[in-house]
C-alpha positions as CSV (number, residue, x, y, z in Angstrom):
1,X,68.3,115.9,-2.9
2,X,70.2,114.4,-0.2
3,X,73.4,112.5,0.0
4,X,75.9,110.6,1.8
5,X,77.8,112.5,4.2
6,X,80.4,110.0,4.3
7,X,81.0,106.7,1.5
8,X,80.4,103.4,2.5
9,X,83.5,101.2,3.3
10,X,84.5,98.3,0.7
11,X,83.8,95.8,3.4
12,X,80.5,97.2,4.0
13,X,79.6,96.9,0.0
14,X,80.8,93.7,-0.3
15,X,79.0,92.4,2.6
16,X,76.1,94.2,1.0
17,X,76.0,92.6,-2.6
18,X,76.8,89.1,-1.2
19,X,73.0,88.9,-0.8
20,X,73.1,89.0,-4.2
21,X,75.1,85.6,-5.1
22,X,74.0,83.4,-8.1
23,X,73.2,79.4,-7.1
24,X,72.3,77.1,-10.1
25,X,69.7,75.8,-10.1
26,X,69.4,71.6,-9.7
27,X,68.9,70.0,-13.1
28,X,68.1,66.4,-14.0
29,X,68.1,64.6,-17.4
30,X,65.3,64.0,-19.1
31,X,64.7,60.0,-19.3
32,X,63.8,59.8,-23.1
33,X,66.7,62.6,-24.5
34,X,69.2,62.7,-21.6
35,X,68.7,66.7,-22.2
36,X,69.0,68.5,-19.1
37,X,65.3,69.4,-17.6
38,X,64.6,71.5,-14.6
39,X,62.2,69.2,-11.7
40,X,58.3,69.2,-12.5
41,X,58.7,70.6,-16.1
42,X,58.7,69.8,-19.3
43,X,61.3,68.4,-21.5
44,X,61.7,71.4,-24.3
45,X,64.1,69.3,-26.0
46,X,61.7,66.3,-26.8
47,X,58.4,67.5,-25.4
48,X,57.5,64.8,-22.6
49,X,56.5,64.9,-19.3
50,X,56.5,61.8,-16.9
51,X,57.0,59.7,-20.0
52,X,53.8,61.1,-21.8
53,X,54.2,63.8,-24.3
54,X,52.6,67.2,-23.8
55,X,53.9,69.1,-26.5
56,X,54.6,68.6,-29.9
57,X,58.1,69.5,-31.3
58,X,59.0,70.2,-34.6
59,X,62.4,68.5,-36.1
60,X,65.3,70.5,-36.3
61,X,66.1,70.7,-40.0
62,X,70.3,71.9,-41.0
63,X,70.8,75.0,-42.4
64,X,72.1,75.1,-45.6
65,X,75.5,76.6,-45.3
66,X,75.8,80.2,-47.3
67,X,79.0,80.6,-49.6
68,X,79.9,83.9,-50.5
């Protein structure tokens, strides 16, 4: 099993994860729920797409609230 003869330097790791930055990603709101949607997908929120709807959602219902 081989390893390092001598450890990297911070610098040099740093520089090496960098690669590894998080972007977010560009959202845009949904034009029937205002929800946040990613481009050329389909609202999970509300189910449309382009103003026709593709996929049925069910309605939330509340949760009855447990007392103990």
């Amino acid at each position: 099993m081989a390893n390092p003869k001598q450890r990297h330097t911070r610098h040099r790791r740093d520089r090496a994860r960098k690669q590894y930055d998080v972007t977010l990603t560009n959202t845009q709101e949904c034009p029937r729920c205002q929800a946040p949607v990613s481009a050329h997908r389909v609202c999970l929120k509300c189910g449309t797409y382009k103003g026709k709807e593709m996929i049925r959602i069910a309605p939330q219902t509340k949760l009855e609230k447990k007392t103990a």
